[in-house]
DOMI-763492 format. One record per residue (C-alpha): residue in three letters; x, y, z. Coordinates in steps of 0.1 Angstrom, whole numbers, padded with zeros to 4 digits, always signed. Layout:
<atoms>
AlaXYZ...
</atoms>
This chain:
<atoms>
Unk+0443+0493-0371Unk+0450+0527-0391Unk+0426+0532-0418Unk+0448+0550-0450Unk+0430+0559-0481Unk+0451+0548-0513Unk+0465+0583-0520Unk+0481+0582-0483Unk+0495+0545-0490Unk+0510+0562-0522Unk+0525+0588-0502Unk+0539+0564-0480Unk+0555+0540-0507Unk+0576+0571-0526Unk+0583+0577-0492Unk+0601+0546-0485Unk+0614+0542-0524Unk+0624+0577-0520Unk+0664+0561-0512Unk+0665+0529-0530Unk+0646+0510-0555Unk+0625+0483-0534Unk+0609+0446-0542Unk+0569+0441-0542Unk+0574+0422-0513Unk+0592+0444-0495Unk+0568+0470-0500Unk+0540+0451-0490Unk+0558+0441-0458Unk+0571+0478-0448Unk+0529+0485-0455Unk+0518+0459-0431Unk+0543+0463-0406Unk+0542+0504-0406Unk+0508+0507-0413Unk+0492+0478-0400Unk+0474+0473-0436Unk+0467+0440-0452Unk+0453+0422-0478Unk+0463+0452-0505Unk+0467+0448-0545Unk+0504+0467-0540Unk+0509+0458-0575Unk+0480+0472-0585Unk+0487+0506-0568Unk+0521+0509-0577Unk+0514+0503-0615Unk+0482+0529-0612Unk+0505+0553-0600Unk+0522+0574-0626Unk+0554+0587-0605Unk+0561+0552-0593Unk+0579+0528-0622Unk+0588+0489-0626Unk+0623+0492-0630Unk+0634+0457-0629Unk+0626+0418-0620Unk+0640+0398-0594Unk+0640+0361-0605Unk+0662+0350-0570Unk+0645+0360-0539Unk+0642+0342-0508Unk+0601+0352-0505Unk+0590+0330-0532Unk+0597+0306-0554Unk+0623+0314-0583Unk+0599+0306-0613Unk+0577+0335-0598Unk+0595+0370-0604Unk+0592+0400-0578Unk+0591+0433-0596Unk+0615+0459-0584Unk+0601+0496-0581Unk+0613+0531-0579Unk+0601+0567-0581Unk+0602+0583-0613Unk+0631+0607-0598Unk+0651+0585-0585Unk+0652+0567-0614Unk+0659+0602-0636Unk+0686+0607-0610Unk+0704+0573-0611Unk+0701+0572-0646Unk+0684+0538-0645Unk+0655+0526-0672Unk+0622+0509-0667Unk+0605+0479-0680Unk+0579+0477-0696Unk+0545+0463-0678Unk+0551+0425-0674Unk+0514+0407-0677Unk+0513+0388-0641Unk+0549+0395-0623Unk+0545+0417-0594
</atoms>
C-alpha cells in the first residue's frame, strides 16, 4: 500500500479534476483504485482545500440512493475557465 500525505492526495485530485468536474464518489474511487488509499474523509479534504470548489449536486446517481446527494467538484480554474459557478457549502451532502 502507498502511504500519501494529504497534500500529495490533493495533488492528485486537481490532477484528475484538472479536465472535468468529477462526483465524490468518483474521486474516492480514482483514490482507492490509483492509490490504493481507503477509508479517507474526501469530503473533508476537498472542502479544506481552497483551489478545489463544490460546484454542483447530483441527486441521480447509480452509487447511492437518490435521497442522498453526491457533490460535484472542480478546480478553481477550470471553473474560471468554463465560466461555471459554485455552491455554497451544503451541511452533510458530500
Amino acid at each position: 500500500m502507498i502511504v500519501m500525505n494529504e497534500n500529495n492526495i490533493r495533488a492528485s485530485i486537481k490532477k484528475y479534476l484538472s479536465k472535468k468536474p468529477r462526483n465524490t464518489a468518483e474521486i474516492s474511487s480514482f483514490l482507492s483504485k490509483n492509490n490504493n488509499l481507503t477509508n479517507l474523509d474526501v469530503a473533508g479534504i476537498l472542502g479544506s482545500d481552497n483551489s478545489i470548489v463544490r460546484i454542483g449536486i447530483i441527486r441521480n446517481s447509480g452509487v447511492i440512493d437518490s435521497a442522498m446527494p453526491l457533490s460535484e467538484w472542480a478546480t478553481k480554474d477550470w471553473v474560471n475557465h468554463h465560466g461555471r459557478s459554485m455552491v455554497n457549502n451544503i451541511n452533510g451532502d458530500c
